[in-house]
TORKOL-4160 file (C-alpha; in steps of 0.2 Angstrom, whole numbers, padded with zeros to 4 digits, m for minus):
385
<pt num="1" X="m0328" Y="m0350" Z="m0004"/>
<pt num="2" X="m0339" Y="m0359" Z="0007"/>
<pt num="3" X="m0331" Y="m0364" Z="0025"/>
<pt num="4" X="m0334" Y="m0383" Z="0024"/>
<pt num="5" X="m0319" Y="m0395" Z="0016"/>
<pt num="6" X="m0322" Y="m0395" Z="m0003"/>
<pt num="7" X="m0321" Y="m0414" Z="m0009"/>
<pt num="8" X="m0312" Y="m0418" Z="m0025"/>
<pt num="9" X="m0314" Y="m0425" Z="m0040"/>
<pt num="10" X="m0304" Y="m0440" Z="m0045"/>
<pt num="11" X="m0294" Y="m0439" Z="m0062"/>
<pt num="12" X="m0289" Y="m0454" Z="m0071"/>
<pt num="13" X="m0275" Y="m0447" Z="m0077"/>
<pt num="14" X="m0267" Y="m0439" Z="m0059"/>
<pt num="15" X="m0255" Y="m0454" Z="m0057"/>
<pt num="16" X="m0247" Y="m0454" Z="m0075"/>
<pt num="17" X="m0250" Y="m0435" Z="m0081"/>
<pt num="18" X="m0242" Y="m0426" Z="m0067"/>
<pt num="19" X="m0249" Y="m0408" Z="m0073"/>
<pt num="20" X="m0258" Y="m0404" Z="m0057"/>
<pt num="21" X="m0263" Y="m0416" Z="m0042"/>
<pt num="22" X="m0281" Y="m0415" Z="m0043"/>
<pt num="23" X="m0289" Y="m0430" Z="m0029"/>
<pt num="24" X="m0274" Y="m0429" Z="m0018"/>
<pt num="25" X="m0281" Y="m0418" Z="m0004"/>
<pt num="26" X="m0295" Y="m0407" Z="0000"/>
<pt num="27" X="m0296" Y="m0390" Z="m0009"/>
<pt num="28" X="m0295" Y="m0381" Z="0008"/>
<pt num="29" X="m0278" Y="m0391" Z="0015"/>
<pt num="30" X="m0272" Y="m0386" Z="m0002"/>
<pt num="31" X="m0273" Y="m0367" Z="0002"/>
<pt num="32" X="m0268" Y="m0370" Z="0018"/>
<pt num="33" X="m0252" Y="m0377" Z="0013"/>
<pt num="34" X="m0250" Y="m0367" Z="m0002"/>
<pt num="35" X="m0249" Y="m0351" Z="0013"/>
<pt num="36" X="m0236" Y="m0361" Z="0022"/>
<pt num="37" X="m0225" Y="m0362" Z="0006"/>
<pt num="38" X="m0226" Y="m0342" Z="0005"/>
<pt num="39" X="m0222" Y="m0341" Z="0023"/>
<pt num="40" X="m0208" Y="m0352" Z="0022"/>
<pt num="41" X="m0201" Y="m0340" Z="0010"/>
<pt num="42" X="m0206" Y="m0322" Z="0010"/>
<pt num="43" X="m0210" Y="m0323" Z="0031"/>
<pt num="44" X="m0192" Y="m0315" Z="0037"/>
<pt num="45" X="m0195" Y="m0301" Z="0025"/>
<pt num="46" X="m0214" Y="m0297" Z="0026"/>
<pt num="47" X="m0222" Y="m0291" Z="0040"/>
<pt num="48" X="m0240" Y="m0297" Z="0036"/>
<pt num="49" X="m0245" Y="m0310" Z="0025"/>
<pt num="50" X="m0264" Y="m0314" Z="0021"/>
<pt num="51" X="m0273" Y="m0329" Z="0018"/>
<pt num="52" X="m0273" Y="m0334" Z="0002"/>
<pt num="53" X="m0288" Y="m0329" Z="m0011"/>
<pt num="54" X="m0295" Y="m0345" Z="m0016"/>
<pt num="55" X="m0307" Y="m0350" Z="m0030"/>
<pt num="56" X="m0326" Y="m0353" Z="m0029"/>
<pt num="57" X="m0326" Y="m0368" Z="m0041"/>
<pt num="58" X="m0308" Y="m0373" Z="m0044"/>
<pt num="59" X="m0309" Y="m0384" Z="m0058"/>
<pt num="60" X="m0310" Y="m0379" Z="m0077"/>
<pt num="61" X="m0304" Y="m0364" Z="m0074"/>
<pt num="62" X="m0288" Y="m0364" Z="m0086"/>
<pt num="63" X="m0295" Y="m0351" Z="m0103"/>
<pt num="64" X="m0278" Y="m0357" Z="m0112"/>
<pt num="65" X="m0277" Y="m0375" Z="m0118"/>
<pt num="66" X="m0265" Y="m0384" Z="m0126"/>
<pt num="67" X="m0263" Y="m0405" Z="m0133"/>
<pt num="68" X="m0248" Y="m0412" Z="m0142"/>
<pt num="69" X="m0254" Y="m0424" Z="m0157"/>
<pt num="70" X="m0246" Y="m0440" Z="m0157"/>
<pt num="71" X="m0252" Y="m0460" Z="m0163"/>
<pt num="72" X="m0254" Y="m0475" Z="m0152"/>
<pt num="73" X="m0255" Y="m0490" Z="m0164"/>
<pt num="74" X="m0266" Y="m0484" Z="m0178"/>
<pt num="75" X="m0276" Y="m0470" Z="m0168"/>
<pt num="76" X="m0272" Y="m0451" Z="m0168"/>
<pt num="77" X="m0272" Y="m0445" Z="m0149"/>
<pt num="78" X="m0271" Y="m0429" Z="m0141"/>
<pt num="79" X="m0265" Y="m0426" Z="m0124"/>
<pt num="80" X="m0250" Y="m0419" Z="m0113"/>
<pt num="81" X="m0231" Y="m0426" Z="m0109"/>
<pt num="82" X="m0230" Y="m0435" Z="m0093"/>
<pt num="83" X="m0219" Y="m0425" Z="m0080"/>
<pt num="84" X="m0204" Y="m0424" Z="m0085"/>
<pt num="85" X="m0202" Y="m0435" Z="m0099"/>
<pt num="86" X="m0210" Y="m0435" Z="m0118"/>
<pt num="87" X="m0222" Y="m0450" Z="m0115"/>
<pt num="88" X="m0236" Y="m0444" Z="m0121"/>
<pt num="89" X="m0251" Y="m0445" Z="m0111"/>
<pt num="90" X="m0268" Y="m0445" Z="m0122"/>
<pt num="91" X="m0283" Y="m0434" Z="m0111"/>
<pt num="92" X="m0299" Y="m0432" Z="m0119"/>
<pt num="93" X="m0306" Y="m0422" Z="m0106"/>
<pt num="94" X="m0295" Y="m0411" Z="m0091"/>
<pt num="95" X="m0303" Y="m0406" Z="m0073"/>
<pt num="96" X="m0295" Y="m0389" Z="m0075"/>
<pt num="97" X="m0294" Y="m0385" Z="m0092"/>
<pt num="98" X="m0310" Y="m0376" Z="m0101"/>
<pt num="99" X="m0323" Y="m0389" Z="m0105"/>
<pt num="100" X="m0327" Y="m0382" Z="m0120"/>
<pt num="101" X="m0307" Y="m0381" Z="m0126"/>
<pt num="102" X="m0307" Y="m0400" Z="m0122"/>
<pt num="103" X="m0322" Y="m0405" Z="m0133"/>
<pt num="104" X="m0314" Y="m0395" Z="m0149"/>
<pt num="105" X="m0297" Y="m0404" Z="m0147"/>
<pt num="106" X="m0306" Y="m0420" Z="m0147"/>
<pt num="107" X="m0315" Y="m0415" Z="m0163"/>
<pt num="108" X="m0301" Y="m0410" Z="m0171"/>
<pt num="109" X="m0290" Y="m0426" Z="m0167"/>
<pt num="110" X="m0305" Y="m0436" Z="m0174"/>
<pt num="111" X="m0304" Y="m0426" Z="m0188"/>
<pt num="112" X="m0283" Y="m0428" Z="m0192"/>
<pt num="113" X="m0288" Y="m0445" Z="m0191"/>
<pt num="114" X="m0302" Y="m0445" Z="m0203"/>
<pt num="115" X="m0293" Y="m0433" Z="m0216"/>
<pt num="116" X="m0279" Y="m0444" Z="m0216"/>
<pt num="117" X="m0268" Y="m0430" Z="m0211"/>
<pt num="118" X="m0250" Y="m0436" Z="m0207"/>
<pt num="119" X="m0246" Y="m0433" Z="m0188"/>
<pt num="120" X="m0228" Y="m0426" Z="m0183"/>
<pt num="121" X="m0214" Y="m0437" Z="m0175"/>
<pt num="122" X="m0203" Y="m0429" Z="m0163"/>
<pt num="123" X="m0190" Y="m0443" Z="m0166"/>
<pt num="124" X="m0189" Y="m0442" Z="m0185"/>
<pt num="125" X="m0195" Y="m0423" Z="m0187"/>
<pt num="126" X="m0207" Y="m0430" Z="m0200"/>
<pt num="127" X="m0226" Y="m0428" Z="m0199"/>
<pt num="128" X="m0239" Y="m0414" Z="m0204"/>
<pt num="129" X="m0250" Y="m0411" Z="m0187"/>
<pt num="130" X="m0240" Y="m0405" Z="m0171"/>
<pt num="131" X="m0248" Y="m0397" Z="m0159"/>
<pt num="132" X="m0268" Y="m0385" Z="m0154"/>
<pt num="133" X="m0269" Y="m0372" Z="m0144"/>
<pt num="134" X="m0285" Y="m0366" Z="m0140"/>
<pt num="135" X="m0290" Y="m0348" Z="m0130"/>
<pt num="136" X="m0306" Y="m0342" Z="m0126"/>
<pt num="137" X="m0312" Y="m0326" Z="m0118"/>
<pt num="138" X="m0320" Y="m0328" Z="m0102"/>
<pt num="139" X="m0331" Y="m0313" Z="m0104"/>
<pt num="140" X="m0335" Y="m0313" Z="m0122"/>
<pt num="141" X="m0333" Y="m0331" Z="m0127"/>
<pt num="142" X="m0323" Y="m0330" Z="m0142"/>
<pt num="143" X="m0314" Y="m0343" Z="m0145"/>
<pt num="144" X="m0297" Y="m0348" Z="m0155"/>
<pt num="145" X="m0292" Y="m0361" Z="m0163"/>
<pt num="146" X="m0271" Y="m0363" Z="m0166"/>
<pt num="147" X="m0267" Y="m0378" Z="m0177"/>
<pt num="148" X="m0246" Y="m0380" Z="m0177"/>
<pt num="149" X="m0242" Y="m0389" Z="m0192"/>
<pt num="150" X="m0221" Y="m0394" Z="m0197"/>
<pt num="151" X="m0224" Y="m0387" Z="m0216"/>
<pt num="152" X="m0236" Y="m0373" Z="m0223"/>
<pt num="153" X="m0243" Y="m0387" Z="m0233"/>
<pt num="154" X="m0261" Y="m0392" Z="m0226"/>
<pt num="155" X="m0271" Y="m0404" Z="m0237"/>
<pt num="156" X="m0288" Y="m0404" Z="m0237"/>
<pt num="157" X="m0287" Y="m0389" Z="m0227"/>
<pt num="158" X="m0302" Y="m0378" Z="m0235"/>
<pt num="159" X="m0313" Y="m0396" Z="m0232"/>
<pt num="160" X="m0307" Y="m0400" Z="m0212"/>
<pt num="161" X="m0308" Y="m0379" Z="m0208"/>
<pt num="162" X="m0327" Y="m0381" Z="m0212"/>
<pt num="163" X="m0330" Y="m0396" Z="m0206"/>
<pt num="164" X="m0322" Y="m0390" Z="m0189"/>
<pt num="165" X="m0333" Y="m0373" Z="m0190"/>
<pt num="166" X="m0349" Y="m0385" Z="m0192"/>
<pt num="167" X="m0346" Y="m0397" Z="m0179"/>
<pt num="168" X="m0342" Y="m0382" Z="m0168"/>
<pt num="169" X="m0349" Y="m0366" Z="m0172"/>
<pt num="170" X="m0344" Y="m0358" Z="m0156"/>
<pt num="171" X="m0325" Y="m0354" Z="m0163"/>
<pt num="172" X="m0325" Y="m0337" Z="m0168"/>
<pt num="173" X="m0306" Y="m0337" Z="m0177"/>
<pt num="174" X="m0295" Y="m0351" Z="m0183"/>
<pt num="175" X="m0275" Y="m0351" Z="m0187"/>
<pt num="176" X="m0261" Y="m0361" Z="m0195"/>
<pt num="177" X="m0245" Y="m0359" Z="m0186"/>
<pt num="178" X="m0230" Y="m0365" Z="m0194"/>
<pt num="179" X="m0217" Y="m0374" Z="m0182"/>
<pt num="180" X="m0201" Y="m0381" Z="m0195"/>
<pt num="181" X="m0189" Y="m0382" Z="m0182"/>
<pt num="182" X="m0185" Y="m0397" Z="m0171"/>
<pt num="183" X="m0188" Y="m0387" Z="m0156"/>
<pt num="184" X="m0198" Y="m0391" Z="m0138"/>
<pt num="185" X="m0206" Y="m0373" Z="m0142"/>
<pt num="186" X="m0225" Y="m0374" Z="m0147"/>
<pt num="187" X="m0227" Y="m0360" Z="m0157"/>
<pt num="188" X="m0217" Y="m0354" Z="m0174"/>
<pt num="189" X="m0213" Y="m0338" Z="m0182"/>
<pt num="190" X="m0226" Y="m0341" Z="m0196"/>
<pt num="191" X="m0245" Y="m0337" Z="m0194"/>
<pt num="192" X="m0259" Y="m0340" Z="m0208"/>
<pt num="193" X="m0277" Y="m0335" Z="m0202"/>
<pt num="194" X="m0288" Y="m0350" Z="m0208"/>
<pt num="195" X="m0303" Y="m0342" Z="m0202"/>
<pt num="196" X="m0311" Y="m0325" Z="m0196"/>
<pt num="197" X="m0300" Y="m0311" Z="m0188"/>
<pt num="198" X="m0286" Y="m0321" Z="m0183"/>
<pt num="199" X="m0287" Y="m0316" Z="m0164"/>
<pt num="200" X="m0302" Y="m0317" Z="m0149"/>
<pt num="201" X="m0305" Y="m0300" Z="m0137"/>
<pt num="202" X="m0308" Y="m0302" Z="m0119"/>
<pt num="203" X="m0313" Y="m0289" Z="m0105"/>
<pt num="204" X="m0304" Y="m0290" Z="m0087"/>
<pt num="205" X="m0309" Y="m0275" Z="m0076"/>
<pt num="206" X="m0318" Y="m0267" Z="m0086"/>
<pt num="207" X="m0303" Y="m0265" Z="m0102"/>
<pt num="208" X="m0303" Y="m0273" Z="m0119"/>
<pt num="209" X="m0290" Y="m0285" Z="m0124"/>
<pt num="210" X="m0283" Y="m0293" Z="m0140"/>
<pt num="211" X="m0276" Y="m0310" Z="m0140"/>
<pt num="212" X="m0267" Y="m0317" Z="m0153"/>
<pt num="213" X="m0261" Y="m0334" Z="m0154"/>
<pt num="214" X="m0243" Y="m0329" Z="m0143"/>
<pt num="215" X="m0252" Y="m0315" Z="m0132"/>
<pt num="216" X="m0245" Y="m0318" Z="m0114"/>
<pt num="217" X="m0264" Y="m0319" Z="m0104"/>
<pt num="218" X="m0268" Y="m0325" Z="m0086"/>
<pt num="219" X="m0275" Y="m0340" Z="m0090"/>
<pt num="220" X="m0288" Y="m0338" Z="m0073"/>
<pt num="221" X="m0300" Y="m0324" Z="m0077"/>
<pt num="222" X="m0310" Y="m0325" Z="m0061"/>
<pt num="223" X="m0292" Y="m0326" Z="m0052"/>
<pt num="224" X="m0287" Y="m0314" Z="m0063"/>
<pt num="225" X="m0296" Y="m0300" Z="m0059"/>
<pt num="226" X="m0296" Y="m0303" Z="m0038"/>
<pt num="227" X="m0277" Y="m0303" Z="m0042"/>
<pt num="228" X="m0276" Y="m0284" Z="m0053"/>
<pt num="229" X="m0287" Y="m0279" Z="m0040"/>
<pt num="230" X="m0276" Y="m0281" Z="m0026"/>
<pt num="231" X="m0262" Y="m0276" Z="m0036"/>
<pt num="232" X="m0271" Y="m0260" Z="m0040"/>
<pt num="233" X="m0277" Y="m0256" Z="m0022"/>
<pt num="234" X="m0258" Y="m0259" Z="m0017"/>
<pt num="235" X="m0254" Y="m0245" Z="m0027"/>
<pt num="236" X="m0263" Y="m0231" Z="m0016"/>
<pt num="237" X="m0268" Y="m0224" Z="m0032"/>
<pt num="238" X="m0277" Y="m0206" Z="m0030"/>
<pt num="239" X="m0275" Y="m0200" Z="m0047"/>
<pt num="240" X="m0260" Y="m0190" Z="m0048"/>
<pt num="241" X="m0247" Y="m0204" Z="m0047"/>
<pt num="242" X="m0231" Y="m0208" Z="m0059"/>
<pt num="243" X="m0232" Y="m0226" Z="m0063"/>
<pt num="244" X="m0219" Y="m0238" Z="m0070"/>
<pt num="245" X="m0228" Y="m0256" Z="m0077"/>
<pt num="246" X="m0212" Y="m0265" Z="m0078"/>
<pt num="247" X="m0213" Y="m0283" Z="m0087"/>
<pt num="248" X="m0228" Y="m0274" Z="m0095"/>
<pt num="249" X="m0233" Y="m0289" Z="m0107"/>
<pt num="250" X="m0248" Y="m0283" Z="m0117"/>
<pt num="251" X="m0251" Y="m0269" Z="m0107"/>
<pt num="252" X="m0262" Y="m0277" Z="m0093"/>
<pt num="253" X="m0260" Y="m0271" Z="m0078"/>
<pt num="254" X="m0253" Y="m0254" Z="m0081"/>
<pt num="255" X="m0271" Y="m0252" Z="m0092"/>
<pt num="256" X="m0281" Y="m0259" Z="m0079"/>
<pt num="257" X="m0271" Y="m0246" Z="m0066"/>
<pt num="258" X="m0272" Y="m0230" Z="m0078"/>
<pt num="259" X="m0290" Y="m0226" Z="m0073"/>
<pt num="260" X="m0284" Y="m0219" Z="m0057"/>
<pt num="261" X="m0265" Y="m0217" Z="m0059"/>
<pt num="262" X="m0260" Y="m0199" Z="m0065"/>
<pt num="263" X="m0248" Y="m0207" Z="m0081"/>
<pt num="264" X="m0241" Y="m0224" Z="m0084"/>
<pt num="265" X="m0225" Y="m0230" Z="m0092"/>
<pt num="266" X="m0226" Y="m0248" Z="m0097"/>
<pt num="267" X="m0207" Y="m0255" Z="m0103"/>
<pt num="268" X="m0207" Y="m0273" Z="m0110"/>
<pt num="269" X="m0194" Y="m0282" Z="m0121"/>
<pt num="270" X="m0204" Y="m0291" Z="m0133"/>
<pt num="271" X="m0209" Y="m0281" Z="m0148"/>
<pt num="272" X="m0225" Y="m0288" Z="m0152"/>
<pt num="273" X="m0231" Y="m0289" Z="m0134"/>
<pt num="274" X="m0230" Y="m0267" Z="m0135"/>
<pt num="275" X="m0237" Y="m0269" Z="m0151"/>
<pt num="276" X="m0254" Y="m0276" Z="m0144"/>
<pt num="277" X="m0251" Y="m0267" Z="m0126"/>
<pt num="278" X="m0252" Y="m0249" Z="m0139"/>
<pt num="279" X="m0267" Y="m0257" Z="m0147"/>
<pt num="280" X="m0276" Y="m0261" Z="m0134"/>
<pt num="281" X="m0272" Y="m0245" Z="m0127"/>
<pt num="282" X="m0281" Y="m0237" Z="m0141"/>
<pt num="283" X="m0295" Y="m0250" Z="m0142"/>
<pt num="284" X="m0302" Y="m0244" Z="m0121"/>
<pt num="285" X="m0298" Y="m0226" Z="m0127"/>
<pt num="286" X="m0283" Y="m0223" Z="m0114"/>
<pt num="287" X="m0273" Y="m0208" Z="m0118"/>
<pt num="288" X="m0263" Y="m0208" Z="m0101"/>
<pt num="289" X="m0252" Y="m0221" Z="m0105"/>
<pt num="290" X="m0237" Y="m0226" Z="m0114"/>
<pt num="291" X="m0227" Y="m0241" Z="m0120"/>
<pt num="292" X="m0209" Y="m0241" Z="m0124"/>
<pt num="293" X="m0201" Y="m0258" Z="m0131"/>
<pt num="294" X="m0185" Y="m0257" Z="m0121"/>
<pt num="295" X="m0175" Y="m0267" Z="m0107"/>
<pt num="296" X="m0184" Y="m0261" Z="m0091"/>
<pt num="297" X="m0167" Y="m0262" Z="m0080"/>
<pt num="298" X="m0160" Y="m0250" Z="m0093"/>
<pt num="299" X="m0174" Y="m0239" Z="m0096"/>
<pt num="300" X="m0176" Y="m0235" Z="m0077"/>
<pt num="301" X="m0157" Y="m0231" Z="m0077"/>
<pt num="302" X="m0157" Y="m0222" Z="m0089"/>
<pt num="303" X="m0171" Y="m0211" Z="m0080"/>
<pt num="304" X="m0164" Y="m0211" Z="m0064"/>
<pt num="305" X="m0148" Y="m0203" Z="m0072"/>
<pt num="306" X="m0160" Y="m0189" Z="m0082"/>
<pt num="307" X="m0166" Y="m0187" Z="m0064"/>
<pt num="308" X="m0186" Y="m0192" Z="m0067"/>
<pt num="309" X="m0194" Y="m0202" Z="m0053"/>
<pt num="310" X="m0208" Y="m0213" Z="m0051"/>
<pt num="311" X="m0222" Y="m0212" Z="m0037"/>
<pt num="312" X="m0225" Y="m0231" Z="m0040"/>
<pt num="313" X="m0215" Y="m0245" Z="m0048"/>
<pt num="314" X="m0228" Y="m0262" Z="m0053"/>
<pt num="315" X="m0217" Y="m0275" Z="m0058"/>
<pt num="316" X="m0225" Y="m0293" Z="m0064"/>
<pt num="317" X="m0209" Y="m0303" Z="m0068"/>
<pt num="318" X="m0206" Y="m0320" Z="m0075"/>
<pt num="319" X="m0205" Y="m0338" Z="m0063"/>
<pt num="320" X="m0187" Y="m0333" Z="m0061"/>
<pt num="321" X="m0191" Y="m0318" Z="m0052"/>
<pt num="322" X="m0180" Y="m0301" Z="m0055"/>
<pt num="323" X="m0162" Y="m0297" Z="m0056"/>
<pt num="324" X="m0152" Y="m0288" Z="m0043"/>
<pt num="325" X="m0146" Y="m0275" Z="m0055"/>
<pt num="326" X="m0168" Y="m0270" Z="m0060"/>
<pt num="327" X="m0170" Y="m0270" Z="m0039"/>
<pt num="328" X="m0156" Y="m0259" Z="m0038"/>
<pt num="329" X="m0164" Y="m0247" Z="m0055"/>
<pt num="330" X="m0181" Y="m0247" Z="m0049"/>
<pt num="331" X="m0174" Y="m0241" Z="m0030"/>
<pt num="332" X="m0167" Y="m0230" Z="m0040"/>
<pt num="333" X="m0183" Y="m0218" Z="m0046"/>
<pt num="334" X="m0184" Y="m0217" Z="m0026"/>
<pt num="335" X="m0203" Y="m0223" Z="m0028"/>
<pt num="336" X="m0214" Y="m0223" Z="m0011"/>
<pt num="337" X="m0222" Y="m0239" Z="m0017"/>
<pt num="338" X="m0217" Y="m0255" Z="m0026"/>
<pt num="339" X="m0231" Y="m0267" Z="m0030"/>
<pt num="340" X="m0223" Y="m0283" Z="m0034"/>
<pt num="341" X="m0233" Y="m0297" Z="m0042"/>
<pt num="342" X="m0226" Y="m0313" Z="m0040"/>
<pt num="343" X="m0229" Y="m0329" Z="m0047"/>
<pt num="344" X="m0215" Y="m0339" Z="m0036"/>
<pt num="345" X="m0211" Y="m0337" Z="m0018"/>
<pt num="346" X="m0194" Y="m0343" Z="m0018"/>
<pt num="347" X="m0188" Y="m0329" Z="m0030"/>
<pt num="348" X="m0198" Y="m0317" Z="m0023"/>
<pt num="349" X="m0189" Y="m0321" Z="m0006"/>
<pt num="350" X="m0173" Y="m0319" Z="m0012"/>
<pt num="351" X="m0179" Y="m0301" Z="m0023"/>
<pt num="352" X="m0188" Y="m0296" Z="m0007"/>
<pt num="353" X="m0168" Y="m0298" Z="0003"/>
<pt num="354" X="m0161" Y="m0287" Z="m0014"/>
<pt num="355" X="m0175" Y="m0273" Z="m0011"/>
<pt num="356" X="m0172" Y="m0274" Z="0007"/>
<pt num="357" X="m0155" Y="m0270" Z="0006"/>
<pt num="358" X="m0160" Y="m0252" Z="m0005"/>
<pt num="359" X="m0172" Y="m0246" Z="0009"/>
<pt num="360" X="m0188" Y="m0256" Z="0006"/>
<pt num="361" X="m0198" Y="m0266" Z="0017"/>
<pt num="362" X="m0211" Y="m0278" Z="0010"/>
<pt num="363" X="m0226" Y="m0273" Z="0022"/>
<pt num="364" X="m0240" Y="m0285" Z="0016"/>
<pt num="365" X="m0242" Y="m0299" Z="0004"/>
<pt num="366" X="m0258" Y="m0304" Z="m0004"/>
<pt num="367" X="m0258" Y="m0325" Z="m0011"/>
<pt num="368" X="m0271" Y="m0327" Z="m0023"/>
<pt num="369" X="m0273" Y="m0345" Z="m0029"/>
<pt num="370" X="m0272" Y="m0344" Z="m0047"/>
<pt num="371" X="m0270" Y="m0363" Z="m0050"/>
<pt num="372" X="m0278" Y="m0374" Z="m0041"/>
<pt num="373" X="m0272" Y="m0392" Z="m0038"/>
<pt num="374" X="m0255" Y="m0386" Z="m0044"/>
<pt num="375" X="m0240" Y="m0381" Z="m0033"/>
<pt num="376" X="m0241" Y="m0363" Z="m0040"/>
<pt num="377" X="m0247" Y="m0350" Z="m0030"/>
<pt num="378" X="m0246" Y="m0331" Z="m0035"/>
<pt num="379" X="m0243" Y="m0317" Z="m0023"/>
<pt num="380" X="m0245" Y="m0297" Z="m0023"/>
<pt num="381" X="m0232" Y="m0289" Z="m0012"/>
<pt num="382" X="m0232" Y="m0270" Z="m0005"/>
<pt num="383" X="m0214" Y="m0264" Z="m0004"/>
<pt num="384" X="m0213" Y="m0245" Z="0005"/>
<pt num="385" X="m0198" Y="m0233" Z="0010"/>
């Protein structure tokens, strides 16, 4: 990032969508403050913590996009809920969302409205067209297409899936997913692939992934991979290393570790998350890893009792942070290094006062700035003995 003030680009939608606060201040002040916030939080507990890792070009930098379908007088809009309430805010183009992602979700909301395709209403629960999800893969630019429909019926579905592929020959996959419930959830149970493989691939450091339409993914690639970076020089890998990927997801982290780690455990409750994670374990060839589908609190109690141990511990929990009772498991493999990857300071202070109280001392923390003109901030934290 360059050393002047970076000067921002005015949205006309800051003042009602409340998604980010794009215009408000200079993209320097921004980190600036967004290093206080981590301070305010983490400082009693860490003895250094760095600047944060900004973006070069912080704007479009969001590789998962997603509109709700609604109708203003006689129009089909796409767009976003205004903060906190379910106003919808029609946006045809977003300053931090994939530009690319924003001119297909415009096409297809011309086209629900040229098909005559009934759009869903929350209120009533009746309607045909609810929400789109679109990812694309930084490195290989595939791109999906996730059309969330009430009812598996799709009229004129064949017809509108090629007119999309024509107008947009970039998309590499397209899917139905059925929502039926009258729930605040975007994504259902039910999955039809309307086109190509029904998922897109993308390479962070080197690995292969596949992402399906409910794959949990970094949605910064370039901050994605300045993040597993840090979180894999934390480590102190030298090659020999037992290492626990808690919260393992798809298998991310740990597979991007393994090249210099000695084995790696990744635990993780969802079912299909380990599904892909074993996948994509296979697809980069890695034989030094497994994944169980279990609770992570309960599997490293479970191991402590067996008596095995762990060199490192890498935890990636959700917003709400960890529980006491997974500080206290993991302290409980007597590992030399925790690496905790954080995506809120506040709960990562009050994990940080639960670790220090089982003999560890967070000894630097790393912020990497993974959304820009947002309040989020993300943070790679080095516990020790």
């Amino acid at each position: 990032m360059g050393n002047g003030a970076w000067t921002t680009e005015q949205c006309p939608y800051v003042t009602r969508c409340g998604a980010c606060h794009i215009g408000e201040k200079c993209y320097e002040d921004e980190l600036a403050e967004k290093k206080e916030y981590v301070i305010q939080h983490i400082g009693k507990y860490c003895s250094q913590i760095h600047d944060v890792a900004g973006m070069y070009y912080p704007y479009h930098y969001r590789n998962k996009v997603h509109a709700v379908f609604g109708k203003i007088r006689d129009s089909v809009v796409a767009g976003t809920y205004a903060e906190g309430t379910h106003t919808l805010i029609p946006i045809s183009s977003c300053l931090i969302e994939d530009a690319q992602a924003s001119a297909i979700i415009k096409t297809v909301t011309q086209l629900i409205q040229s098909f005559k395709l009934w759009v869903y209403n929350e209120d009533t629960g009746r309607g045909l067209m609810r929400h789109i999800l679109v990812r694309k893969g930084a490195s290989t630019k595939q791109i999906l297409v996730v059309l969330v429909t009430a009812s598996s019926e799709f009229p004129h579905k064949n017809h509108f899936v090629a007119e999309l592929r024509r107008l947009h020959p970039e998309i590499t996959t397209i899917v139905q997913n059925i929502n039926d419930r009258q729930t605040t959830m975007v994504l259902g149970d039910q999955e039809r692939t309307l086109f190509g493989p029904g998922y897109i691939e993308d390479v962070l450091l080197g690995m292969r992934f596949r992402l399906s339409p409910s794959s949990f993914y970094q949605v910064n690639s370039a901050q994605t991979q300045v993040l597993y970076k840090k979180a894999i020089q934390a480590a102190g890998l030298t090659g020999k290393e037992r290492v626990i990927d808690a919260y393992c997801g798809i298998g991310t982290i740990g597979l991007c570790m393994s090249a210099k780690a000695g084995h790696v455990t990744g635990i993780e409750l969802n079912k299909q998350a380990v599904q892909d994670a074993k996948a994509n374990a296979r697809r980069n060839d890695i034989n030094n890893i497994h994944f169980v589908n279990a609770d992570a609190t309960e599997y490293m109690i479970r191991m402590s009792q067996k008596g095995d141990r762990a060199d490192v511990v890498v935890m990636d929990p959700p917003r709400s942070g960890s529980t006491e009772a997974f500080v206290k498991a993991a302290a409980s493999l007597k590992p030399s290094r925790i690496v905790y990857v954080s995506c809120e300071p506040q709960t990562l202070g009050r994990d940080l006062a639960w670790f220090q109280r089982e003999g560890y001392h967070a000894k630097e923390a790393f912020p990497v700035d993974m959304f820009a003109f947002t309040e989020c901030i993300e943070c790679v934290c080095i516990l020790e003995q």
